[in-house]
VOPAGU-2260 file (C-alpha; in pm, 1 decimal, decimal comma):
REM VOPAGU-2260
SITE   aa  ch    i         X         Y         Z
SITE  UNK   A    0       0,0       0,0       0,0
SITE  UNK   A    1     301,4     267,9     143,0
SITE  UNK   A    2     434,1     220,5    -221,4
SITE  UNK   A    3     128,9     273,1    -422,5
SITE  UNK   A    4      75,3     595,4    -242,4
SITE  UNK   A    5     437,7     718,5    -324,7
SITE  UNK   A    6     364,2     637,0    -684,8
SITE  UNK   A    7      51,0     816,8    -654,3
SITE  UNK   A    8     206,2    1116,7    -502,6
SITE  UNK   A    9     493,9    1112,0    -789,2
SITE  UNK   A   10     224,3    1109,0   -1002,9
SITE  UNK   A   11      60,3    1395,2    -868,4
SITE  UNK   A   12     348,3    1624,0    -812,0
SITE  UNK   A   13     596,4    1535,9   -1040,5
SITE  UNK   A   14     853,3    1445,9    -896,8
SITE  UNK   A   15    1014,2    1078,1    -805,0
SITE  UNK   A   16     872,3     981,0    -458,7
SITE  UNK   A   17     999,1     691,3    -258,4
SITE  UNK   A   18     920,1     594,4      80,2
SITE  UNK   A   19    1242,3     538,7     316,0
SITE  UNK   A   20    1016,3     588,1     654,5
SITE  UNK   A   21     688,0     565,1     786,3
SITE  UNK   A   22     636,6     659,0    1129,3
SITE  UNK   A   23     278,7     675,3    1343,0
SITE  UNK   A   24     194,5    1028,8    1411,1
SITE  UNK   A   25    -148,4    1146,8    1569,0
SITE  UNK   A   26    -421,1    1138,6    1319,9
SITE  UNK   A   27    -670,0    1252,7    1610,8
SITE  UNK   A   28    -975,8     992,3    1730,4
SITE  UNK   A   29   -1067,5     904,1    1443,1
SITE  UNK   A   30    -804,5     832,1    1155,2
SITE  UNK   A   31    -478,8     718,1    1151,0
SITE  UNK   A   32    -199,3     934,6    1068,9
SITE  UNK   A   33     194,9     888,9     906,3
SITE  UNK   A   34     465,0    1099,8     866,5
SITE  UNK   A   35     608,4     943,9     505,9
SITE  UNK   A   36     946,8    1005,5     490,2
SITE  UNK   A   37    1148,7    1009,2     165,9
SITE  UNK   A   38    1416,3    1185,4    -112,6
SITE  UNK   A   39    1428,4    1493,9     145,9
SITE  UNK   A   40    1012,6    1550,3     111,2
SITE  UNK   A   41     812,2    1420,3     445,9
SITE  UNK   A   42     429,9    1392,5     395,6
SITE  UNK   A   43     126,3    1310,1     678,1
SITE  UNK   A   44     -92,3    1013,4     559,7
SITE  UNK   A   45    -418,8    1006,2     692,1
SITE  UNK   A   46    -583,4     615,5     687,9
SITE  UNK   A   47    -902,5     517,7     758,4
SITE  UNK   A   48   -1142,5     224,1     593,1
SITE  UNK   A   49   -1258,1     212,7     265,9
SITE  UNK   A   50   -1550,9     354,3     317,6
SITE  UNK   A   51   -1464,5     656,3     428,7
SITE  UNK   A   52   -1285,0     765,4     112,3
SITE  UNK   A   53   -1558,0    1019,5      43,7
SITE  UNK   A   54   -1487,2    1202,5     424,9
SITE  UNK   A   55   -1139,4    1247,7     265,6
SITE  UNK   A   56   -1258,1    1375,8     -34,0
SITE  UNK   A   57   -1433,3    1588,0     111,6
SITE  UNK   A   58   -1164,2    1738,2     383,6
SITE  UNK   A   59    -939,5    1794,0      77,3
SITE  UNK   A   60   -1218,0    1985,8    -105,4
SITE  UNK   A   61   -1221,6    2186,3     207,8
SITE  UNK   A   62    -844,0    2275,1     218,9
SITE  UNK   A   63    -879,0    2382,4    -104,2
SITE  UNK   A   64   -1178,0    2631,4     -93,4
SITE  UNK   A   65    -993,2    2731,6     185,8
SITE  UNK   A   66    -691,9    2787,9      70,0
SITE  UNK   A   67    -843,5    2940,4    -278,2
SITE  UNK   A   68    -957,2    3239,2     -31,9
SITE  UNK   A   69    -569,6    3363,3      62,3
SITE  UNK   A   70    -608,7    3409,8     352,4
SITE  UNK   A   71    -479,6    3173,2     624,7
SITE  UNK   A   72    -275,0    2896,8     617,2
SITE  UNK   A   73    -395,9    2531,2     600,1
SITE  UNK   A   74    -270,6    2207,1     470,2
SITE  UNK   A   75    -191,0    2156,0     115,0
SITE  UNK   A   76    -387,1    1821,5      32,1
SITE  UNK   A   77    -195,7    1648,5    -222,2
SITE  UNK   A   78    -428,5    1362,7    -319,4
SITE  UNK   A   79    -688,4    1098,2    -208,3
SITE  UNK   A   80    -813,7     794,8    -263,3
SITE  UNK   A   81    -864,5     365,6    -191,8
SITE  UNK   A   82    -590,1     153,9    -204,5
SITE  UNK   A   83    -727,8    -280,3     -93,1
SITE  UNK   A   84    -923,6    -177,9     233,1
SITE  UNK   A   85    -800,2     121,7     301,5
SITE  UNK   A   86    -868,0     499,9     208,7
SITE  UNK   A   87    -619,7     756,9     189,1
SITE  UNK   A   88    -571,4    1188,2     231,4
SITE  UNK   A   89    -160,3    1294,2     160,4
SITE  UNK   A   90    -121,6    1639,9     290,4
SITE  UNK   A   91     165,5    1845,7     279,8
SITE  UNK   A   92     385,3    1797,2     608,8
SITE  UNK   A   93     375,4    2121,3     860,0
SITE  UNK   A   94     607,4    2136,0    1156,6
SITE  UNK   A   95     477,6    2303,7    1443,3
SITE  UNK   A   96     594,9    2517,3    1695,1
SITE  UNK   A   97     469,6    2724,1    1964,5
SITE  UNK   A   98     239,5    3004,2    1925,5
SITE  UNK   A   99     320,8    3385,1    2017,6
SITE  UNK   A  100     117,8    3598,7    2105,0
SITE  UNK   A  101     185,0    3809,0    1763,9
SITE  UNK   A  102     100,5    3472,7    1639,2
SITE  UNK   A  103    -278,9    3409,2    1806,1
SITE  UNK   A  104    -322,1    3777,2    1673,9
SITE  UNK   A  105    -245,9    3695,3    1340,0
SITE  UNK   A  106    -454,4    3389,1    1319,4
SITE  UNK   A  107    -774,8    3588,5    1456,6
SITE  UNK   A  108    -725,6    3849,2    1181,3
SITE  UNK   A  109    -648,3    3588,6     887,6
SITE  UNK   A  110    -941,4    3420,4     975,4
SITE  UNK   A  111   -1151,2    3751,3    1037,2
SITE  UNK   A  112   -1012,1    3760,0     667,3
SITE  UNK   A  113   -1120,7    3433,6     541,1
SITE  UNK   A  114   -1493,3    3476,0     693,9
SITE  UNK   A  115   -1496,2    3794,8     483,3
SITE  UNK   A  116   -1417,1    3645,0     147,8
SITE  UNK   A  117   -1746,1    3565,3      53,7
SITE  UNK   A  118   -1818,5    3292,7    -235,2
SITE  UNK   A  119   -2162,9    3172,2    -156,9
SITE  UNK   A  120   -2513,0    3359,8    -155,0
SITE  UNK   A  121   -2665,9    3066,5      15,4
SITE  UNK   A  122   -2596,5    2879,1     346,7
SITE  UNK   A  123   -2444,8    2509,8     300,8
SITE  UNK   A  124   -2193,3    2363,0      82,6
SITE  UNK   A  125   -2165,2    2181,0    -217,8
SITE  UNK   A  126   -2153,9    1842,7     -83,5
SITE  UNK   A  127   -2188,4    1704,9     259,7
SITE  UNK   A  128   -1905,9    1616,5     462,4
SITE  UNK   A  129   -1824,5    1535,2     807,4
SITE  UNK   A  130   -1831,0    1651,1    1203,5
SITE  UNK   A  131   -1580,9    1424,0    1330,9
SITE  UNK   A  132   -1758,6    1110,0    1196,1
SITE  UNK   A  133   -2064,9    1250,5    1188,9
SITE  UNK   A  134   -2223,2    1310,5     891,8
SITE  UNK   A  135   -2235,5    1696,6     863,3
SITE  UNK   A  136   -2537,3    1773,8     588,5
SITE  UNK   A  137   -2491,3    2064,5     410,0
SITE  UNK   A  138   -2832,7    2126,6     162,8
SITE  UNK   A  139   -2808,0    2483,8     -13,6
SITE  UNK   A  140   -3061,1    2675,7     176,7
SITE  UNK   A  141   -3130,3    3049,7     123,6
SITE  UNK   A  142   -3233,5    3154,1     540,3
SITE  UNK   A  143   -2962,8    3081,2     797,8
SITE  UNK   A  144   -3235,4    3026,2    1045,1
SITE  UNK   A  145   -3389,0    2739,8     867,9
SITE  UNK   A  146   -3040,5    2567,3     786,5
SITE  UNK   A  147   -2888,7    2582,5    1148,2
SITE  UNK   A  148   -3258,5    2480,0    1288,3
SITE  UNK   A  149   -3267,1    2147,7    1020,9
SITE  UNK   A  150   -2951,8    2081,2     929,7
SITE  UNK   A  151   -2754,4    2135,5    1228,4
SITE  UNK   A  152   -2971,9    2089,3    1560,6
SITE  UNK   A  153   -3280,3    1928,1    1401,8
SITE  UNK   A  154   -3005,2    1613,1    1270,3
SITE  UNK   A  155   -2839,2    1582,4    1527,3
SITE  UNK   A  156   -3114,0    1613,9    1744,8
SITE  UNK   A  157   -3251,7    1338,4    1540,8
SITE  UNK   A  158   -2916,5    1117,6    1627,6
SITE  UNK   A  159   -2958,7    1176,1    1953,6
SITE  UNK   A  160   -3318,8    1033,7    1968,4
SITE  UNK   A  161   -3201,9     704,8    1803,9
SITE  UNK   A  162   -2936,9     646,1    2022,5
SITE  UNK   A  163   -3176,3     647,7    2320,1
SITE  UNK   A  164   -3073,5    1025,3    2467,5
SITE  UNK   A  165   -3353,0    1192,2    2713,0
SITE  UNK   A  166   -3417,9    1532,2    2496,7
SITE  UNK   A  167   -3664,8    1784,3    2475,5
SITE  UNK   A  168   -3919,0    1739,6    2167,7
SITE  UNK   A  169   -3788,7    1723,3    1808,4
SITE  UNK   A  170   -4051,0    2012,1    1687,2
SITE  UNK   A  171   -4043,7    2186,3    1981,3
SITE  UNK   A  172   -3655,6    2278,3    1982,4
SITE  UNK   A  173   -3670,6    2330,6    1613,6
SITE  UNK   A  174   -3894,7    2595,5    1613,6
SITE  UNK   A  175   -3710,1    2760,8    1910,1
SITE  UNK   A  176   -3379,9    2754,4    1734,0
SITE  UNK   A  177   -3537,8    2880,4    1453,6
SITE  UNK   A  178   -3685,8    3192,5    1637,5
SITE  UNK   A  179   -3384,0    3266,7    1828,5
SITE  UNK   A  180   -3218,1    3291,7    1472,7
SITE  UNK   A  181   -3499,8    3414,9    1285,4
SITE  UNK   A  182   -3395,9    3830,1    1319,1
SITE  UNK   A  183   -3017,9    3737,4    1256,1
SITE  UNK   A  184   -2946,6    3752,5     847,0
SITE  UNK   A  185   -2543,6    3675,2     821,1
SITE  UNK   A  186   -2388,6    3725,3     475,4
SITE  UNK   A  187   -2282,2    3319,0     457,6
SITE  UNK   A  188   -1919,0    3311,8     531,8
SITE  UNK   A  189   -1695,1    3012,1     433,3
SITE  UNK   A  190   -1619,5    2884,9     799,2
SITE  UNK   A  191   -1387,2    2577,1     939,6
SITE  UNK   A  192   -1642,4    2441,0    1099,7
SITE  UNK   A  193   -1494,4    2244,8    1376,6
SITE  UNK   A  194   -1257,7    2514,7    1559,2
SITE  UNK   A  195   -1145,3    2366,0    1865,1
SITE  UNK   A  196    -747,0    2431,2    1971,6
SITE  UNK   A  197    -690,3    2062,6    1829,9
SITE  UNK   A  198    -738,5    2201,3    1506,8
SITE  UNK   A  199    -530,7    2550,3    1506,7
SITE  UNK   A  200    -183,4    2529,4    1519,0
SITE  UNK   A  201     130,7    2767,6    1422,3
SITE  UNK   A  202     437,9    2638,6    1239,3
SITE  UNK   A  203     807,6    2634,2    1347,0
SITE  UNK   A  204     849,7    2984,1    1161,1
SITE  UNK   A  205     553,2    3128,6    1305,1
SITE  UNK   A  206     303,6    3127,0    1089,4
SITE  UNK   A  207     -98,7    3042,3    1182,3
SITE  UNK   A  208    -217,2    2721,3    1052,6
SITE  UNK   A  209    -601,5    2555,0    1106,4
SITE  UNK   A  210    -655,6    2174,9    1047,7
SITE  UNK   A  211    -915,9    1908,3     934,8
SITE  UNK   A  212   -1195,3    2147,0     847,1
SITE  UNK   A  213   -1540,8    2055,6     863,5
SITE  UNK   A  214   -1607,8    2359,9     573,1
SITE  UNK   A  215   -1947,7    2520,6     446,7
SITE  UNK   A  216   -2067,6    2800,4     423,4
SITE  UNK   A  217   -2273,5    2944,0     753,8
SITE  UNK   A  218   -2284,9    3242,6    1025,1
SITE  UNK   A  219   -1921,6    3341,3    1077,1
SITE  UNK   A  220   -2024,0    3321,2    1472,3
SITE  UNK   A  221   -2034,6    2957,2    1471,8
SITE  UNK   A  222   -1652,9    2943,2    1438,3
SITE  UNK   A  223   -1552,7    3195,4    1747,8
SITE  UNK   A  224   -1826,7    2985,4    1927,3
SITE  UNK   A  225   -1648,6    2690,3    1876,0
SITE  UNK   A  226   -1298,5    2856,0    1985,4
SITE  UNK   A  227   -1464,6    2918,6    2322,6
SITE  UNK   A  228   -1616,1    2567,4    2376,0
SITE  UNK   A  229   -1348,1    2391,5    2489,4
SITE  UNK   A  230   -1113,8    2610,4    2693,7
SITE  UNK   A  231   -1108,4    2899,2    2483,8
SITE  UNK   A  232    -791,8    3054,2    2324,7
SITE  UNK   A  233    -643,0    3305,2    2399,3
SITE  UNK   A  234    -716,0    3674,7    2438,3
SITE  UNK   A  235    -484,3    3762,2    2167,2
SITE  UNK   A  236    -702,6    3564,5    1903,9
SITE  UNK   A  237   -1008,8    3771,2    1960,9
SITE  UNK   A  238    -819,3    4100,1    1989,2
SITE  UNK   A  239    -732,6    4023,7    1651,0
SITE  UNK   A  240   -1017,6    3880,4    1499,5
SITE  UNK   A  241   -1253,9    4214,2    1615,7
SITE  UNK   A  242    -959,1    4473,1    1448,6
SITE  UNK   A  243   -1054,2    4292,4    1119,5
SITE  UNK   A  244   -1444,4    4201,9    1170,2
SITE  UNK   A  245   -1612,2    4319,9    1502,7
SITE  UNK   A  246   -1823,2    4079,8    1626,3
SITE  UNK   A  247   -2198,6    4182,0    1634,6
SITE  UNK   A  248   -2436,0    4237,6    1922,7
SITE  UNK   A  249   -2592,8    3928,8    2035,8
SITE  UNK   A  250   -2319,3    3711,5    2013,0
SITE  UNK   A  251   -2320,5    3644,6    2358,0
SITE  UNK   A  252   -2637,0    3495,3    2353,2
SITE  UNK   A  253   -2622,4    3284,0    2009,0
SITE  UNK   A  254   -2295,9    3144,9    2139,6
SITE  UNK   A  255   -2483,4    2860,1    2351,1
SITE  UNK   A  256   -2708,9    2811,8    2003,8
SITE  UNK   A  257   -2403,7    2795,0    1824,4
SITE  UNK   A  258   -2224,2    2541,9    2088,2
SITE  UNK   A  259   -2502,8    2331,4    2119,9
SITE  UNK   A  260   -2418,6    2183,6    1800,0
SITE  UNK   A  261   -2106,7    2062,3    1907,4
SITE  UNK   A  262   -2240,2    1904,7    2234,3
SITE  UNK   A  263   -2510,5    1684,7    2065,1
SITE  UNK   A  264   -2257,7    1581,1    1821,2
SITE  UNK   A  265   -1993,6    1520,1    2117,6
SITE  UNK   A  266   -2309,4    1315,8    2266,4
SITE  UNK   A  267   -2389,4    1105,1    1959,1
SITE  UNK   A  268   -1960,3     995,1    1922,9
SITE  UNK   A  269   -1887,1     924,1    2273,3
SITE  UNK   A  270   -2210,5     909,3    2485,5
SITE  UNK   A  271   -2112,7    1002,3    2839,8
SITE  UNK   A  272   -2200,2    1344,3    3021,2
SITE  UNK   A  273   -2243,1    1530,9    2703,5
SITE  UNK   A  274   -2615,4    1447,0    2700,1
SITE  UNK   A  275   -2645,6    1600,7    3044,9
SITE  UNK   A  276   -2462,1    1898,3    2909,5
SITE  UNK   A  277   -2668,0    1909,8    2606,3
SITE  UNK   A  278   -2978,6    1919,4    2770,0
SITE  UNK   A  279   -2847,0    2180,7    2983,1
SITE  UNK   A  280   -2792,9    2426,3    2722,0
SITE  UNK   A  281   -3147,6    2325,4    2539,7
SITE  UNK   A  282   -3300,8    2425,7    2893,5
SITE  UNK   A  283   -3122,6    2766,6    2897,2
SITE  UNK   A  284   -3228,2    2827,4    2503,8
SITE  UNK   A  285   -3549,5    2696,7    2586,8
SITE  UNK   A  286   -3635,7    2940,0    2867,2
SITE  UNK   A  287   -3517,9    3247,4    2683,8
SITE  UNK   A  288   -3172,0    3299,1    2868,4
C-alpha cells in the first residue's frame, strides 16, 4: 500500500517519490496518521477504511476552498483515494511550533479575513461532509435560520433520539432555534467548521495554521463559538479577529445556540455526560436565557 501511495504522489506532483520511513503520528480519534518520509520531502498520511474515502474527499475539497480564499494557512492536500481496504488523504507535512502571542493575533485576523471572502449567496456547501464522523449535511438553503434549525440541531437532534438520549421534543426545539435565529441575516461566510485548539496550530516559523476542516458556508459566529467551547484561546485571538471584523451584538447569547451543536454531536460519538450537558444548554435556550 506505502508504495502505491508514493507512486501516486509522484504522479501527482511530479517528482520521483519513494518511501524510506513511515512513522505513526497522531491522526486525532478518528483516523490514523503517518509521517512518510522520503528523497528529502516528508508527507502526513491520513488512513481510515474504505468507506470513508468520500470524508477524505471531502476534507481535501475543504483545504482547497480554503486555501483558494488567501487568507490563512492550512494544509496543502496532495491527493486521495482507496488503495485494498483502506482509504487515503496525503497532505503536505507542517512542523509546528509554539504560538506567540503576535502569532494568536495573526490567526484571529487571517481568519476575520477568510470569513470575509465571501463565495456563496446561500448557506451550506456543495456536498456534505463530516463533524468528526458525523455526517455533517450541508443542503443549499437560502435563510440561515432554517439551515442551522434542520440541518444542524434538528439532525443531530434526530441522532440523539435514536441512540436512546432523554431530549426535549424534536418540533419543539426546532422551532425555538429557529426563532432565536430568525432576526439574525449573516452574509454566509466560508467557515472551518470544527474550531477547537486541536485544530489551530502555528508552524516552526511562526506562521498560523487551522486543520481538518469541517467547511461550508454558515454564520461566521459559529466558528468563534467553537474557539470558546473547549477552553477557549487566547485573548490575543479575539483582539485580533474584532480589528478585522467586530463581532456583532448578540453574540453572547447565540454562542450557547451555536455550541449546542457541538455538544449533541460530542453526545452522539462518545455518549457520556455530554447528554447532560446538552440538555443543559437546550433548557437555557429553551427558557429564553
Amino acid at each position: 500500500m506505502w508504495n502505491q501511495i508514493a507512486d501516486r504522489i509522484s504522479q501527482v506532483t511530479g517528482e520521483k517519490f519513494q518511501v524510506k520511513e513511515r512513522r505513526s503520528v497522531s491522526g486525532g480519534c478518528i483516523n490514523q496518521g503517518y509521517a512518510l518520509i522520503g528523497n528529502g520531502s516528508t508527507y502526513f498520511v491520513k488512513l481510515n477504511q474504505a468507506s470513508q474515502v468520500d470524508m477524505f474527499e471531502a476534507e481535501a475539497l475543504g483545504l482547497k476552498q480554503m486555501l483558494s480564499t488567501h487568507t490563512i494557512r492550512v494544509p496543502v492536500p496532495i491527493c486521495w483515494g482507496v488503495i485494498d481496504r483502506s482509504s487515503y488523504l496525503v497532505m503536505e507535512w507542517l512542523e509546528f511550533g509554539s504560538p506567540t502571542t503576535r502569532a494568536w493575533e495573526q490567526m484571529g485576523r487571517q481568519l476575520a479575513a477568510m470569513h470575509q471572502a465571501g463565495g456563496s449567496a446561500k448557506f451550506g456547501w456543495e456536498r456534505n461532509n463530516t463533524i468528526g464522523s458525523t455526517p455533517q449535511i450541508n443542503t443549499w438553503t437560502e435563510n440561515w435560520a432554517d439551515f442551522f434549525a434542520e440541518h444542524r440541531i434538528g439532525y443531530q437532534l434526530q441522532l440523539a433520539k435514536r441512540r436512546g438520549g432523554s431530549l426535549p421534543d424534536y418540533f419543539q426545539v426546532v422551532e425555538v432555534v429557529r426563532e432565536h435565529l430568525a432576526d439574525r441575516t449573516p452574509k454566509p461566510s466560508l467557515v472551518h467548521g470544527d474550531l477547537w485548539s486541536g485544530n489551530a496550530a502555528v508552524t516552526s516559523a511562526g506562521e498560523p495554521v487551522i486543520l481538518d476542516p469541517a467547511t461550508y458556508y454558515g454564520d461566521r459566529e459559529v466558528d468563534i463559538a467553537m474557539t470558546e467551547l473547549f477552553g477557549g484561546f487566547p485573548a490575543a485571538f479575539y483582539r485580533g479577529y474584532n480589528e478585522v471584523f467586530p463581532l456583532e451584538e448578540g453574540y453572547q447569547q447565540r454562542k450557547t445556540l451555536y455550541n449546542l451543536y457541538h455538544i449533541l454531536n460530542h453526545f452522539n460519538l462518545f455518549g457520556g455526560g455530554y447528554g447532560s450537558q446538552a440538555n443543559r444548554m437546550l433548557q437555557q435556550i429553551l427558557s429564553g436565557k
